[in-house]
C-alpha positions as CSV (number, residue, x, y, z in Angstrom):
1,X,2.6,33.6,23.4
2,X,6.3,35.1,22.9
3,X,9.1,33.5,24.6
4,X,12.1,35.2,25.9
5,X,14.9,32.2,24.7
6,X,15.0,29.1,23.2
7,X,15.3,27.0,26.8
8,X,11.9,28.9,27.6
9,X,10.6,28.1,24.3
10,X,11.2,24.3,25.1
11,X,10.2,24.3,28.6
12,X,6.4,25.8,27.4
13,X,5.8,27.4,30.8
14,X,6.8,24.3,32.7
15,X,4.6,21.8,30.6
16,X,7.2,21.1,27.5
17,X,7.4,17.8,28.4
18,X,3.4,16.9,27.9
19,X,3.7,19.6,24.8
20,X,6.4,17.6,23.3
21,X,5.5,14.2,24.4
22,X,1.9,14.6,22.6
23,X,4.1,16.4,19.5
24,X,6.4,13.3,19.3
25,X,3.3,11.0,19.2
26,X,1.5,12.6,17.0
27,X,4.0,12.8,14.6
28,X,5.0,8.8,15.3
29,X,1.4,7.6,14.8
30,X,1.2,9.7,11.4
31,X,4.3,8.1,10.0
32,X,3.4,4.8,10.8
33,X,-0.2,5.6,9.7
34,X,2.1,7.0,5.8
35,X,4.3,3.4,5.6
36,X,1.5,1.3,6.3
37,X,-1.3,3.5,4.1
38,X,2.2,2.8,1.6
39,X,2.7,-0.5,2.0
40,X,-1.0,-1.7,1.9
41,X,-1.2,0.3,-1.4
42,X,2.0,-1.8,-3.0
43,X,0.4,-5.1,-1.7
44,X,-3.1,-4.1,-3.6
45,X,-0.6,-3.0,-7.0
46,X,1.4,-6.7,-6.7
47,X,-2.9,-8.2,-5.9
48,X,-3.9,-6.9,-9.0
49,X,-0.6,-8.1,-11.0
50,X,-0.9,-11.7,-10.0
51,X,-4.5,-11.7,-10.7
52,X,-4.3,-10.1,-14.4
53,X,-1.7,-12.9,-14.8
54,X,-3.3,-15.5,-13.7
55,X,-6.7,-14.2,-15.4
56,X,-4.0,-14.3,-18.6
57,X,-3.0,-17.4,-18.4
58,X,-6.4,-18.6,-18.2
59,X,-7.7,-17.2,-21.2
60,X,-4.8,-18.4,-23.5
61,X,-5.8,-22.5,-22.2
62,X,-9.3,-21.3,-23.5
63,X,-8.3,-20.1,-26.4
64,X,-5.4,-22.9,-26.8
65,X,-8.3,-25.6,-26.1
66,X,-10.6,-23.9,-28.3
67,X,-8.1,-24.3,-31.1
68,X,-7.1,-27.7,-30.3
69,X,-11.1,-28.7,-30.5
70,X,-11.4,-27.0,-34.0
71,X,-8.4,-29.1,-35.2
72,X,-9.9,-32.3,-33.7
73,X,-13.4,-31.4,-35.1
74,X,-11.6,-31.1,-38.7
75,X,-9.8,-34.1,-38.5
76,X,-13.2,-36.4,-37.5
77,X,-15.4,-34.8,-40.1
């Protein structure tokens, strides 16, 4: 389809305003769907973070309790 000007180009044969009403959604939904696909991702990255830590800390009060039993075991014996 050629167009003869720019005002024809917009007016799409007299249905511009469904062409660029559906063009407009469409490109509205897919950048909401891009920030929340982006935040979702960053709230999964900061997930993972806290659990590691916390997994962390966990495993150094094992070890630290381990430690501390050893001691007390060689001071009873």
């Amino acid at each position: 389809m050629q167009f003869n000007s720019f005002s024809d180009f917009i007016n799409m044969g007299g249905y511009g305003f469904y062409v660029w009403l559906s063009f407009g959604a469409a490109a509205l939904i897919l950048t909401l769907l891009l920030i929340s696909s982006k935040a979702g991702h960053q709230q999964i990255i900061t997930q993972i973070s806290k659990r590691k830590q916390r997994e962390d800390k966990l495993r150094q009060a094992k070890e630290l309790r381990k430690k501390q039993n050893e001691v007390l075991n060689e001071v009873t014996e």
